[in-house]
C-alpha positions in Angstrom: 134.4 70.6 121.9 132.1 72.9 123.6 130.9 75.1 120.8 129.3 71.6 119.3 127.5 70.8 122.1 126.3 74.7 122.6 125.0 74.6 118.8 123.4 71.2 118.7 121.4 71.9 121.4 120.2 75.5 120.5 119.0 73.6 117.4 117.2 70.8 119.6 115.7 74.3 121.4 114.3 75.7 118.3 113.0 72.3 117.1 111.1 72.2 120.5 110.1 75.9 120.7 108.8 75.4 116.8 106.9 72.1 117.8 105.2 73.7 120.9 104.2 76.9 118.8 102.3 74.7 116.2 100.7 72.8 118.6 99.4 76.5 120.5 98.6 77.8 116.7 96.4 74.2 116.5 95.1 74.8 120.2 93.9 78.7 119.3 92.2 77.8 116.3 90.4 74.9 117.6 89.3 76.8 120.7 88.5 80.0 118.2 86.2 77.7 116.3 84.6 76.4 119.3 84.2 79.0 120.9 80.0 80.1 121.6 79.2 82.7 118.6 76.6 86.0 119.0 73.1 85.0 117.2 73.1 86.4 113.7 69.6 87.9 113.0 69.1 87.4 109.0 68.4 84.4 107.0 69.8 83.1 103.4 73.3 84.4 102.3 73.9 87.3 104.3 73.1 84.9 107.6 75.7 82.5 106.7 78.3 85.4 105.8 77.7 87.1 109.2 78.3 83.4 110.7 81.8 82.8 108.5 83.0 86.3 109.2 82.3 85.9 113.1 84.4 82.5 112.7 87.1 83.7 111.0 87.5 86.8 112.8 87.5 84.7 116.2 90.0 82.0 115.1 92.2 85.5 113.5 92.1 86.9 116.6 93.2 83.5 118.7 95.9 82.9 116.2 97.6 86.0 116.4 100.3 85.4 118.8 101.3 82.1 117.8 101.8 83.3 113.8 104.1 85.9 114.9 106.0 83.6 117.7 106.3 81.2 114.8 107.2 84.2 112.7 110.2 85.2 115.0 111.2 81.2 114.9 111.6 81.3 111.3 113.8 84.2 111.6 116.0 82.7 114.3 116.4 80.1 111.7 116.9 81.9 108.8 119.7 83.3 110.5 121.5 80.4 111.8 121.1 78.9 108.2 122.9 82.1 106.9 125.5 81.8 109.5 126.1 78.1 108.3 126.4 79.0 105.1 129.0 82.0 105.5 131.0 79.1 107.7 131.2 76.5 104.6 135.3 75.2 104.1 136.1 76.3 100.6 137.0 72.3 100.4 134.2 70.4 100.5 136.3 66.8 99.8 139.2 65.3 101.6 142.7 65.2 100.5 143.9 61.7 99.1 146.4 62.2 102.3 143.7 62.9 105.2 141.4 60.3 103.3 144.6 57.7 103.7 145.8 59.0 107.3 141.8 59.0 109.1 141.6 55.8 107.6 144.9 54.4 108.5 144.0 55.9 112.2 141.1 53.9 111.7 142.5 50.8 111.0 140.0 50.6 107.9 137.3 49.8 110.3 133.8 52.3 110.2 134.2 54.8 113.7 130.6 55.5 113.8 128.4 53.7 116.3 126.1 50.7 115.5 123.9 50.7 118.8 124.5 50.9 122.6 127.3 53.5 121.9 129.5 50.2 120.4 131.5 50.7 117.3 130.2 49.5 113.8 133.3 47.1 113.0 132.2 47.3 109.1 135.1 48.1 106.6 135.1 51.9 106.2 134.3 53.1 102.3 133.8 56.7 103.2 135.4 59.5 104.4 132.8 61.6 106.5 132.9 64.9 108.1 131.6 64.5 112.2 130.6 67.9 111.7 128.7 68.2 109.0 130.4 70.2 106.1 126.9 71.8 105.4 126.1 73.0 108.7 130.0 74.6 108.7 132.6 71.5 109.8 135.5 71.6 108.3 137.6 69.5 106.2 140.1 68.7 108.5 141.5 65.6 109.6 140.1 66.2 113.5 136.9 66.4 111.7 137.3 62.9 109.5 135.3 60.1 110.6 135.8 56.6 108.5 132.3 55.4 107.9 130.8 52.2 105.8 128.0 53.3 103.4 125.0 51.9 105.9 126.0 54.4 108.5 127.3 57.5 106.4 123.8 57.4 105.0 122.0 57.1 108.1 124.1 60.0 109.8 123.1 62.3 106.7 123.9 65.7 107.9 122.7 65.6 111.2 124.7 67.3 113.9 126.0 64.5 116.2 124.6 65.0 120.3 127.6 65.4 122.5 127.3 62.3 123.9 128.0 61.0 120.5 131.2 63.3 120.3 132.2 62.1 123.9 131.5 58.0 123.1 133.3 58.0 119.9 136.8 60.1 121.9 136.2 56.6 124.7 136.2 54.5 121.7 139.1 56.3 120.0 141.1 56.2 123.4 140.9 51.5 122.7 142.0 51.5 119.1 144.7 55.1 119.0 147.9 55.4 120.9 148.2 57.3 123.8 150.2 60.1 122.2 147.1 60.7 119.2 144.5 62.8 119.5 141.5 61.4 120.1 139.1 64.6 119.7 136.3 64.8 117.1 134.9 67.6 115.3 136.2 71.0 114.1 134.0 73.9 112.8 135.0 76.4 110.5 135.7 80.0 112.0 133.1 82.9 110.6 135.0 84.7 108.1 
């Protein structure tokens, strides 16, 4: 599904833009500290005042653009938190007849991979959504994924990559007939 790949990696965009503003916020400070200050004629408490205020106005004048670049980040976020949100299913929990059909599908074997893109093999104890329910999937039987405890806890609710989505439709393709469907992941609609 191309919407899932579009969304997971405008979120792997922000994460990066967000990790390169910090390290620019840590890069203007540092150089505003080291940066040469004017002599300050005066001795005692008023000397080391005018040398604190020269600092501080130095490293508030280098971090200006990177606060409100981080500013605008948070925002960006904010809003596609919101967006998640407004997306929820009503349903949060499978029906006892998806639950027994995705498993069935299944063959009451965990879908999710192990390593090296292979297939975990353990016996499936959970229904999961591919798409997490939190960040809007839907509780749909093209979004069940049978998962053992081990690997339903290490997915948590991260958005699976799209080459994730595309290894587990190859593995469905060994263990489904040809006439199943073999996509993965469904996303609510906004309201």
């Amino acid at each position: 599904m191309p919407e899932l790949s579009r969304i997971y990696w405008t979120r792997q965009g922000l994460r990066l833009a967000y990790s390169a503003v910090l390290l620019w916020l840590v890069f203007s400070v540092l150089t505003g500290l080291m940066a040469k200050a004017a002599p300050v004629s005066g001795a005692g408490v008023a000397g080391v005042a005018g040398v604190f205020q020269g600092i501080l106005g130095r490293v508030g004048s280098a971090a200006v653009l990177p606060v409100a670049a981080a500013a605008v980040l948070a925002i960006v976020a904010a809003v596609t938190t919101s967006q998640d949100v407004r997306r929820r299913d009503p349903v949060r929990r499978f029906t006892r007849q998806q639950r027994r059909e995705g498993m069935a599908r299944a063959g009451g074997l965990c879908e999710l991979e192990a390593g090296f893109g292979r297939r975990c093999g353990r016996p499936a104890e959970h229904g999961d959504h591919f798409y997490p329910w939190s960040k809007g999937g839907s509780t749909s039987l093209q979004n069940f994924v049978a998962a053992c405890a081990r690997c339903n806890r290490a997915k948590r609710a991260r958005i699976p990559s799209p080459g994730q989505q595309r290894r587990m439709e190859r593995r469905r393709r060994d263990y489904l007939p040809p006439s199943a469907s073999v996509s993965v992941g469904e996303r609510q609609p906004l309201p």
